[in-house]
N, C-alpha and C positions, 0 to 999 in steps of 0.2 A: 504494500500500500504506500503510494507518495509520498513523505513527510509536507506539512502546512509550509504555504510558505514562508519566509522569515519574520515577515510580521503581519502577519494573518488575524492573530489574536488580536492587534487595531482595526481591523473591519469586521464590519457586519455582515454572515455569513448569511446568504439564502439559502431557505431549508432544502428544497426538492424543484426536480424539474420531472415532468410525465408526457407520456409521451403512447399514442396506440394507435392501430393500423386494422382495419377491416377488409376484407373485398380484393386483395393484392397477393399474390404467387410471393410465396419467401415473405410475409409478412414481419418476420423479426427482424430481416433486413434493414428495411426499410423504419424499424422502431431504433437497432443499433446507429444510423444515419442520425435521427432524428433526436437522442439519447446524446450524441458528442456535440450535435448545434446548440443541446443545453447543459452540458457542462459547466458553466460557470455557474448554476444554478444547484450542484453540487457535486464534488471533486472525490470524496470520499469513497464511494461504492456506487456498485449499478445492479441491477437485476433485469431481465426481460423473462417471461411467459407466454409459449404460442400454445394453439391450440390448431393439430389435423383431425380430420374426423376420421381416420384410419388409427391413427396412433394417439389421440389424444391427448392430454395437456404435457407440455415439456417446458423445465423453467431451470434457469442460469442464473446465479447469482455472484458478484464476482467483489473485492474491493479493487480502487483503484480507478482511473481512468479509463470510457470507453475504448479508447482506441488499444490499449494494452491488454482489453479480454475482449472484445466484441466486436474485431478486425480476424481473425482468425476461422478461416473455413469450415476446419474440426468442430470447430465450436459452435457456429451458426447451422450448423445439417444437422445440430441435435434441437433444432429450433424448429421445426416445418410446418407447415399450413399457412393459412392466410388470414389469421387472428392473431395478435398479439398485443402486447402493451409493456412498456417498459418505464424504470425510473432511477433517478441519479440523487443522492444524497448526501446532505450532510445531517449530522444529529443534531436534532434539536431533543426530542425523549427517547429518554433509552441509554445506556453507553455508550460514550462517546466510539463506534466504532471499531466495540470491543468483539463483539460479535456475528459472525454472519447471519446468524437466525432475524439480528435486524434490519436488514438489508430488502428491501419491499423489491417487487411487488408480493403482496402475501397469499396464499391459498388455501382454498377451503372446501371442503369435500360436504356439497347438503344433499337430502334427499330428491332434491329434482336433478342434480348434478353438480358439475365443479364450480368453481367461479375464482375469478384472482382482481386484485385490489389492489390498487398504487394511490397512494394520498401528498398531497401539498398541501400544506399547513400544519396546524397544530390544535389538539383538541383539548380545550382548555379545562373540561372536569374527565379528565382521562382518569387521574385515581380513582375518583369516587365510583366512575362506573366499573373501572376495575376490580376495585373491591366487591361490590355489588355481583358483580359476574363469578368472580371467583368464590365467593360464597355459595353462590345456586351452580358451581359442580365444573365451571369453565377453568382451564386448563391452559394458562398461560403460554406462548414457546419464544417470546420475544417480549425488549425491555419497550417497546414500541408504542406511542398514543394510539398508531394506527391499527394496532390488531383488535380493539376495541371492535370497530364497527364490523371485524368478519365474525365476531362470537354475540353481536346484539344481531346478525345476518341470522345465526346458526338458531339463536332461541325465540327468531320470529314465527308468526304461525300462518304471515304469509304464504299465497302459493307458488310465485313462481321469485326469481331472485331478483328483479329489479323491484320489484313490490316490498319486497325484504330488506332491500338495498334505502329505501326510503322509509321504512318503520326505522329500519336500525341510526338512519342520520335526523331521523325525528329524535332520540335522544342525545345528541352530541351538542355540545356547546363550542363556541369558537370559532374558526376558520379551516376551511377544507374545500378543495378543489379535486374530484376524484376522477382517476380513469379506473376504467373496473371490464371483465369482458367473462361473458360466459361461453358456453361452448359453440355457443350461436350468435351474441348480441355482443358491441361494442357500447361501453357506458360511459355518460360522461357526467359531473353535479356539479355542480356550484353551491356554498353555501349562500345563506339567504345577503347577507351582506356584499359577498364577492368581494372576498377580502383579495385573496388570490387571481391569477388570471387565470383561464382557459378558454381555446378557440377551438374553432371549426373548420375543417380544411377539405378539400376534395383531390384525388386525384384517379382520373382514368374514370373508372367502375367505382373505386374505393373510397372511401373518408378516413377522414383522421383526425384527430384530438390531441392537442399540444398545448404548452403550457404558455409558448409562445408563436408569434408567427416567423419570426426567425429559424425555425425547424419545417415547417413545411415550404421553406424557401430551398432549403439544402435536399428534398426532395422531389421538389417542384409540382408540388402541393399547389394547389390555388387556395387562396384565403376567401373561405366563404361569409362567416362571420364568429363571433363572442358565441359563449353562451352565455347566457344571463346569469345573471345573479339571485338563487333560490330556481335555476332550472336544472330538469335532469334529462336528456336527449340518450335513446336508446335507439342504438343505429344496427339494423341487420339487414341482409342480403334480399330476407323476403320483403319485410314493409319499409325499408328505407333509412331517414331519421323520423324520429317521435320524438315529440318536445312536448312536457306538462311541465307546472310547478307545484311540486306537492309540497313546499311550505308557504309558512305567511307571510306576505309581501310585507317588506321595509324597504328603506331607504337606503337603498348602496353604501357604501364606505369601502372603496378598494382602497389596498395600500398605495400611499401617493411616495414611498420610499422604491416600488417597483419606476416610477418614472425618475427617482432622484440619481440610481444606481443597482439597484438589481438585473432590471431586463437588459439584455442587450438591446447596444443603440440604433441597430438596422432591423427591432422589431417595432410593430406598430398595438399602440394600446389607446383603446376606444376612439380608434379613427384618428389618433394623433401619432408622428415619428417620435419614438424614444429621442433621437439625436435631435430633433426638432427641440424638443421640449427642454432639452439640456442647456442648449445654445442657448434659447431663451432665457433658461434660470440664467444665466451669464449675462447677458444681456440687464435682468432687473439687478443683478448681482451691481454693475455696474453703476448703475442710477444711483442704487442705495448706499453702494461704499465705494466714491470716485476714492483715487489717490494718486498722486504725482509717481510716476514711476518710468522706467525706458524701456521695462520690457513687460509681458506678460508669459505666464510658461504653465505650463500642466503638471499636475503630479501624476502622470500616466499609471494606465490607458484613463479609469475613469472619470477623471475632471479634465478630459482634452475637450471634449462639444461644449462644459460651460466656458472654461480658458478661450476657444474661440470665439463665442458669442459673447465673451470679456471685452475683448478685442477688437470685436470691431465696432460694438459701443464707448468705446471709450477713446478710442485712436491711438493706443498705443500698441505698438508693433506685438506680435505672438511670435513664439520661437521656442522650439525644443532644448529648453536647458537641459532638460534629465532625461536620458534617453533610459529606456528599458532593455533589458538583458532577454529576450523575446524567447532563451531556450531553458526557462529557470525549470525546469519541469519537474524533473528529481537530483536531489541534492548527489552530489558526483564522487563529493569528499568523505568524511564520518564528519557528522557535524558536533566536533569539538568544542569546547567552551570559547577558545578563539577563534573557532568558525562564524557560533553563536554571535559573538560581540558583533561580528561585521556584519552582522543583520540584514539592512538595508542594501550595505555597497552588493549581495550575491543580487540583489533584483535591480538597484538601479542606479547609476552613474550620472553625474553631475559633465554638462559640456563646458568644459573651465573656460573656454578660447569665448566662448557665448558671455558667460556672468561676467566674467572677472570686470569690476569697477563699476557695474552697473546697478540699479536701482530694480528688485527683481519683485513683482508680483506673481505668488504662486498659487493656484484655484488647485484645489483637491473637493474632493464629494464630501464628505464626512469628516469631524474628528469624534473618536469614540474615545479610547484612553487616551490619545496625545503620546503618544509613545512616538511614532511612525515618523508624528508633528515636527518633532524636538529631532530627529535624527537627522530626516531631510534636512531641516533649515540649518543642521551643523555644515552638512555637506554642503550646502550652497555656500554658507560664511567659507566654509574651507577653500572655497573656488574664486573668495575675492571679491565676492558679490558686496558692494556698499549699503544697501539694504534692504529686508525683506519682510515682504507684507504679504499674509495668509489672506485669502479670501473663499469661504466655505459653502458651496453650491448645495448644501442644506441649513436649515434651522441648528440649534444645539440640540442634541440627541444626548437629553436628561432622562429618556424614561424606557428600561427594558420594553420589548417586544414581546408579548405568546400568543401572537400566534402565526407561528412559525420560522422565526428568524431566531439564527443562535445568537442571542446577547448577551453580554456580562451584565455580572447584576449592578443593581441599580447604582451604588457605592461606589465601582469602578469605572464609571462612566463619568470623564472630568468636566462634565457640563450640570452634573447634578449635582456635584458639591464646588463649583467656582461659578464666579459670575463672567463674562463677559472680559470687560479687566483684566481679571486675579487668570482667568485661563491665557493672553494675551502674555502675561509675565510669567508665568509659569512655563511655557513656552517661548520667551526671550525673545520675540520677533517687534520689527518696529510697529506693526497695526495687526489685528486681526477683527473680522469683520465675518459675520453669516448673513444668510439672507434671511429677510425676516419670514414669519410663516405666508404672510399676506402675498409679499412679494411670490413665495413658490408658488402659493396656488394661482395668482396671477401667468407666472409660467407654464402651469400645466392646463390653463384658458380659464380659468375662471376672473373674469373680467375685476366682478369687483370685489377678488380676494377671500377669504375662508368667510363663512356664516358662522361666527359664532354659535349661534344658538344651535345651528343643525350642521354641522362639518360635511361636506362633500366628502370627504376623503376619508380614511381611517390616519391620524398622522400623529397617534397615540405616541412613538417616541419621542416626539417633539413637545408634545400639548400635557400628555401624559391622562387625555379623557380616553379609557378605554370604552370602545361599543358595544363589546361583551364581556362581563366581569370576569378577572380570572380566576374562576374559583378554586382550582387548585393552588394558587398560588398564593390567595386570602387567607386558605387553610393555614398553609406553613409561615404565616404575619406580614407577607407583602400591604404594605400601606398604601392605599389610592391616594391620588391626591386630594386633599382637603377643597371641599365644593369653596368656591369664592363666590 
């Protein structure tokens, strides 16, 4: 399995990427394609599950990168027919990747037949119904929130499994995004908020369900549309797709952290470019925090779309100070305690011939610990640079995430014990600067900025108003924040 990279532990991790294929010859093929276009959506492990109707359900589970299990021939001809569904993870419950048994997609043997489950997000009273389950006789096999819904699947008295499929997420709380397939149907849910993404895709004969549309690019997929938010679309060979909503309609709240830095920026989210939407945050990034400077530069890859829409709102030149290390894949050396220290320099290098004597503005997406913060800005000083100003193409990220992003808790997070300032000096820089909440949702088209009273978005890390309480996490003394 990979090692993290060197300072991985300063970003926010997206939990899962899913990804399933109906109607298509070699259908896990076509999920392994579309499984490595979501790779950054998580790095840790992958699984896929097909189903022939000769030989019936066959499932891979691997850690690691698709390309390093699920590029291989061997391995793909124990995948056959033209069902499948697959997913890429990092852990948000469960072991941090200690196990394979948590490794999705999951499967489950009921009396009308099999069924297999891949989930994104995170279900926020996982214990309680674990407990609950485990009591009435259910049998654990994984540290997983998500095997939850194949054992409330197993004790419904539904008849057939998409019927079951929606008893069972009638009791979940949280966020979840599901691709699910039985031996005949391709499934896709959304939970009622849509906190997560998931689309619609077509190609040939077949359809397909992704987490983004950047994977049905890479197999030339046509983007048909979203699924909604609270819909469940059951796609099969005989009736086609079927769309109902079998929960109760609310008011959306997708994560607006997917358009800050999770999706990739040549995917498209509710009719709007990722990259579009970036540039723009740069853009109001600019209006809100000008500052005299001669260059602007990215802290690559994911603060390059706001850095340019910095840029060219502002009229100061953009320019690759720090170029990235593009083969950081796996660490090459043993990674010694003086490997450790050089942290940063294995992923990315400072262009000294660029800084040296200049006035450096550097846009990065996030600061979560500031670790990352303080290193970069050494390396720039090291190169000569006269001074440098942070500018942060999100809000301050004060408040864990559940559901479904790995986050540090709430303490380790330097925007929830510093103000503004006190993080500014703590990290040694001449200005630091985020964009306000108003300003992003401005960038993500909301003309005139977040409603208060009713949040477009879910943007709980920032606001810290959660849409669904977390109640496991209330359990163990997590404090909400105090109503003002």
């Amino acid at each position: 399995m990979p090692p993290a990279h060197p300072f991985d532990d300063d970003k926010l991790k997206e939990e899962c990427g899913i990804f399933g294929v109906i109607g298509l010859t070699d259908a896990a093929n076509f999920v392994a394609l579309g499984l490595h276009a979501l790779q950054h959506r998580g790095q840790e492990a992958g699984g896929i599950v097909s189903h022939d109707p000769e030989l019936g359900f066959n499932s891979v589970r691997r850690f690691g990168y698709v390309r390093d299990n699920f590029t291989r021939q061997s391995l793909m001809e124990t995948l056959p027919g033209p069902l499948a569904i697959g997913h890429v993870r990092y852990s948000t419950a469960g072991a941090k990747g200690a196990a394979i048994r948590d490794v999705q997609p999951f499967f489950g043997e009921f009396s009308m037949g099999g069924a297999a489950i891949a989930h994104n997000g995170n279900i926020t009273n996982a214990n309680a119904l674990r407990r609950e389950l485990i009591e009435r006789g259910s049998i654990f096999q994984s540290g997983s929130d998500s095997e939850c819904i194949i054992h409330l699947m197993a004790r419904s008295l539904q008849r057939n499994i998409p019927e079951r499929m929606e008893d069972a997420l009638r009791r979940v709380e949280g966020a979840f995004s599901v691709v699910a397939m039985t031996r005949s149907e391709l499934i896709g849910v959304r939970d009622p908020l849509g906190v997560r993404p998931l689309v619609l895709g077509q190609l040939g004969e077949g359809w397909v369900l992704s987490s983004e549309t950047c994977a049905l690019d890479i197999i030339g997929a046509t983007f048909v549309r979203e699924i909604e938010p609270g819909e469940m679309v059951v796609i099969s060979a005989r009736h086609g797709v079927e769309s109902h909503f079998p929960f109760r309609r609310q008011q959306p709240r997708f994560c607006i952290f997917e358009h800050v830095y999770f999706s990739r920026p040549d995917s498209i989210i509710g009719g709007r470019s990722v990259y579009e939407t970036r540039h723009q945050i740069g853009v109001e990034l600019a209006r809100e925090a000008p500052v005299e400077a001669d260059l602007v530069c990215p802290v690559p890859d994911s603060g390059t779309p706001a850095a340019i829409g910095y840029s060219h709102e502002s009229g100061i030149p953009y320019a690759m100070g720090i170029i990235r290390n593009q083969y950081m894949g796996r660490t090459f050396i043993e990674p010694t305690e003086q490997i450790r220290n050089m942290g940063v320099r294995l992923k990315l290098n400072v262009n000294r011939a660029l800084i040296k004597g200049k006035r450096v503005i550097l846009v990065d997406d996030s600061v979560v610990r500031g670790t990352t913060s303080r290193k970069i800005k050494e390396m720039i000083l090291d190169a000569g640079a006269r001074e440098v100003h942070f500018r942060i193409a999100s809000p301050p990220t004060a408040w864990p995430c559940f559901y479904g992003v790995d986050t540090p808790q709430r303490e380790k997070l330097l925007a929830a014990t510093m103000s503004e300032d006190e993080m500014r000096e703590h990290l040694a820089v001449d200005s630091l600067r985020f964009i306000s909440l108003d300003g992003l949702y401005r960038a993500v088209g909301e003309a005139g900025g977040r409603n208060a009273k009713c949040p477009q978005y879910c943007d709980a890390c920032f606001s810290g108003e959660y849409p669904v309480a977390p109640s496991d996490m209330i359990e163990k003394g997590f404090e909400l924040k105090a109503a003002e």
